[in-house]
N, C-alpha and C positions, 0 to 999 in steps of 0.2 A: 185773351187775358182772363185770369180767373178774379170775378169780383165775391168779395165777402162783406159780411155787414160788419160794422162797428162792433162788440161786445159778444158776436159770436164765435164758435169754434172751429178754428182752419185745421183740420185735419193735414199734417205730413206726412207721406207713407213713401214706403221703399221694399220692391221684390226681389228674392236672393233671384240669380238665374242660377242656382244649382252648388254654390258653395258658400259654407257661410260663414259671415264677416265677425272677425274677433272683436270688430270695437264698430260701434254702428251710434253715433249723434245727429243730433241735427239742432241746426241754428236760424235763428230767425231776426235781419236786419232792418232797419228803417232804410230812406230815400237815402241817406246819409252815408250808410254802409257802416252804422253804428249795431252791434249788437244788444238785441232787445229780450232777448229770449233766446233759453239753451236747457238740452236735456239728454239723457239715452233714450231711443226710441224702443217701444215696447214689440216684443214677440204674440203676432195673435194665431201663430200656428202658421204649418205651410209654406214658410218660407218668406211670408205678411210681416213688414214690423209698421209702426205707427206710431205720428207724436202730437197728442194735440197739444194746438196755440191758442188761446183767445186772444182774440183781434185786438188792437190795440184801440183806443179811446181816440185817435185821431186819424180822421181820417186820407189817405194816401198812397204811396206804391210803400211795397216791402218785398222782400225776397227768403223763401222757406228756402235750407241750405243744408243738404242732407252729406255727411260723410260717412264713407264704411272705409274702413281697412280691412282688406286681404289680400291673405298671402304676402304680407308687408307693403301693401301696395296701397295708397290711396286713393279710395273714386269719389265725387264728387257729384251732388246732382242738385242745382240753383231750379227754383220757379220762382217765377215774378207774381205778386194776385196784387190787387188793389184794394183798398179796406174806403168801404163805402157808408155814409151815413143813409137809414132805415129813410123812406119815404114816409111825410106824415099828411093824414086826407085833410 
């Protein structure tokens, strides 16, 4: 499971395998399966797109939810990360 801090930036990313997708989002839910976050993810060359989240202020599970269309087709790719409060000494 991918743990992230509180207030920092969860990076979601997505590789074409070779054809590329006319509509590419991604979305980011709480425990609840509430939508908390949404955007087009960015082109960084190569075939790379990328979306960053900052974490949300509480800490818990959440699920980064990437969709592409192509070729009229929908694909789909869920990660689950955990958003974890910083250790303090």
């Amino acid at each position: 499971m991918i743990k992230a801090l509180v207030g920092d930036t969860f990076q979601v990313t997505w590789v074409n395998s070779g054809v590329t997708p006319t509509s590419l989002v991604a979305a980011v839910y709480n425990g609840s399966e509430t939508m908390i976050d949404s955007g087009t993810m960015t082109s960084s060359g190569n075939g790379h797109y990328y979306y960053d989240h900052t974490v949300s202020s509480s800490a818990g599970f959440y699920v980064a939810e990437t969709v592409a269309t192509i070729n009229s087709a929908p694909y789909k790719r869920r990660i689950r990360f955990k958003a974890v409060n910083g250790e303090v000494d």
